[in-house]
C-alpha positions, 0 to 999 in steps of 0.5 A: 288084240281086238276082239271080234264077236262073230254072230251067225245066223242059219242062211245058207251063207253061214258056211262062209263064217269059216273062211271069214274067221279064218281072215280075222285070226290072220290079221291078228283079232280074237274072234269070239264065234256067236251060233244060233241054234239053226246055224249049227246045223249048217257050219260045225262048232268044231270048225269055228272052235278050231279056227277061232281057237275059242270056244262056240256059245250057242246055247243060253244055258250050256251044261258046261258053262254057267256064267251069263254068256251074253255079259262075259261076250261083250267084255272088251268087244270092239265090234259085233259082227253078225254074218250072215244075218238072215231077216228073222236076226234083224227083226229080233234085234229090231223089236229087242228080242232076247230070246238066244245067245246072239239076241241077248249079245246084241242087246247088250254090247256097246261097241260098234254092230256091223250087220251083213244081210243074206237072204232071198231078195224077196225077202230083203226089199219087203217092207218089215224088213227095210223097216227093221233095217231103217230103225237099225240104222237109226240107232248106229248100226252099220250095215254091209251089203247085201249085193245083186246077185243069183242067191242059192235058189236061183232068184236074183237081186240084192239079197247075196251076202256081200263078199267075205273080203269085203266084210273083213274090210268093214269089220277092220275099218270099224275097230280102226 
């Protein structure tokens, strides 16, 4: 079985992480869900734990757990999948900020990273924000979407998180 890890970001589209781990357990991978703090506050860890059937990790020092979050992920990782990634994600990783769960995975998995961008299109055609997805790119990183559309603050352009099936798809075609 194939595991996936699932980075979520706080874009408003983190809601639909649900219906993407969801695909994922269908088609027979093991989803590892990987939530910044600001992402629990708009898609429930019980949700992703019940979907996933593992546990969230979000916090870089949980109670509970004390081993090295971000080493025991990669373990066996076919891909990271961060959905949605907002702009201040893509920096992080860009600059190699480790300052979170999903930051400290990032910097050290070696499978494929596959990244979908959702934010406002504002934000996505700024320049430090193609600069980070250039310098990405240049290190291998995939990136789907994001596609024109009407975001949730009714500003069009690209900045919409590209469909969920459309996601699965790439993700699939990535650990192929």
């Amino acid at each position: 079985m194939k595991k996936i890890i699932l980075g979520i970001t706080s874009s408003i589209a983190a809601y639909k992480a649900c219906d993407l781990i969801r695909l994922f357990v269908k088609g027979g991978y093991d989803v590892h869900a990987v939530a910044t703090e600001h992402a629990l506050n708009l898609v429930s860890p019980l949700a992703l734990e019940v979907l996933s059937g593992n546990p969230v990790y979000s916090s870089p020092y949980p109670e509970e757990r004390r081993e090295m979050q971000h080493i025991e992920l990669k373990t066996d990782a076919s891909l990271l999948l961060v959905m949605p990634a907002t702009a201040n994600i893509i920096g992080k990783f860009a600059h190699g900020i480790a300052d979170d769960v999903l930051s400290t995975t990032f910097l050290s998995v070696t499978c494929p990273v596959l990244i979908a961008p959702a934010m406002n299109p504002n934000m996505y055609n700024h320049p430090a924000v193609q600069e980070n997805m250039a310098k990405l790119k240049s290190w291998g990183v995939k990136f789907i979407g994001p596609v024109f559309g009407e975001v949730v603050c009714g500003d069009e352009g690209a900045g919409k998180l590209a469909d969920i099936e459309t996601i699965y798809r790439a993700a699939a075609d990535a650990v192929a």
